[in-house]
N, C-alpha and C positions, 0 to 999 in steps of 0.2 A: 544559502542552503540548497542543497540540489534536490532533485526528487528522489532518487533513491534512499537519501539521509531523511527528509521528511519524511517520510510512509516508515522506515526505521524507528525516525522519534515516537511518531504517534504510537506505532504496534508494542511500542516498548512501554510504553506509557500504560496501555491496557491490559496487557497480559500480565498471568501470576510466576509463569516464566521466562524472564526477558532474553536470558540469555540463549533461549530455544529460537528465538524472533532473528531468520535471515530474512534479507532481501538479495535477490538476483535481477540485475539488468542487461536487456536484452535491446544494441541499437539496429534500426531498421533507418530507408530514408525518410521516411516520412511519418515515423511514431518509433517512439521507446515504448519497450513491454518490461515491468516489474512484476515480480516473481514473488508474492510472499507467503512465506510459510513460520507456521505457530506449532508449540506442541498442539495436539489434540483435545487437552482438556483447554486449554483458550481459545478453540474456533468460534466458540458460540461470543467472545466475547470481542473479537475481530466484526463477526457479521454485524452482530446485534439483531435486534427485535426488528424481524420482517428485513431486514438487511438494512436497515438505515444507519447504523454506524459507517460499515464498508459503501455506502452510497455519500456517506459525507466524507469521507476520504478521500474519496474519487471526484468528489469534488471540489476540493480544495487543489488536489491535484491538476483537476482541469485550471481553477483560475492560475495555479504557479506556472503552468505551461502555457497560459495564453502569452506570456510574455515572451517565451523564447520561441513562438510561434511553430512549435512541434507536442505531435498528439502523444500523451502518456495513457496506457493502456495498465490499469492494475486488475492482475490474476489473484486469487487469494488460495493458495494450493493446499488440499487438505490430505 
């Protein structure tokens, strides 16, 4: 599974609207940037409390990128 599909599955997972749930990826040399955007009434469920959902995201993200030894950057666009 690649990182644009993960960060897809999860956002899908939590939102009450999935099918509002894109991802955009963005390659650079030396980090990919993902682009996600929710409707507006799911932002809160994206972040979560004090931001620690979007902080375990991004971190799961970091350990799936540790493998292919390129940085992923997730934006969460409101």
């Amino acid at each position: 599974m690649q990182h644009k599909e993960l960060v897809e599955f999860i956002a899908k997972s939590l939102v009450d609207n999935p099918a509002q749930v894109t991802v955009r990826e963005t390659e650079g040399e030396q980090a990919s940037t993902l682009e996600l955007s929710v409707a507006r009434d799911d932002l809160g469920k994206i972040i979560g409390k004090q931001g620690r959902t979007a902080r375990a995201i991004r971190t799961l993200l970091g350990a799936v990128s540790a493998k292919t030894k390129k940085r992923v950057v997730l934006e969460i666009l409101e």
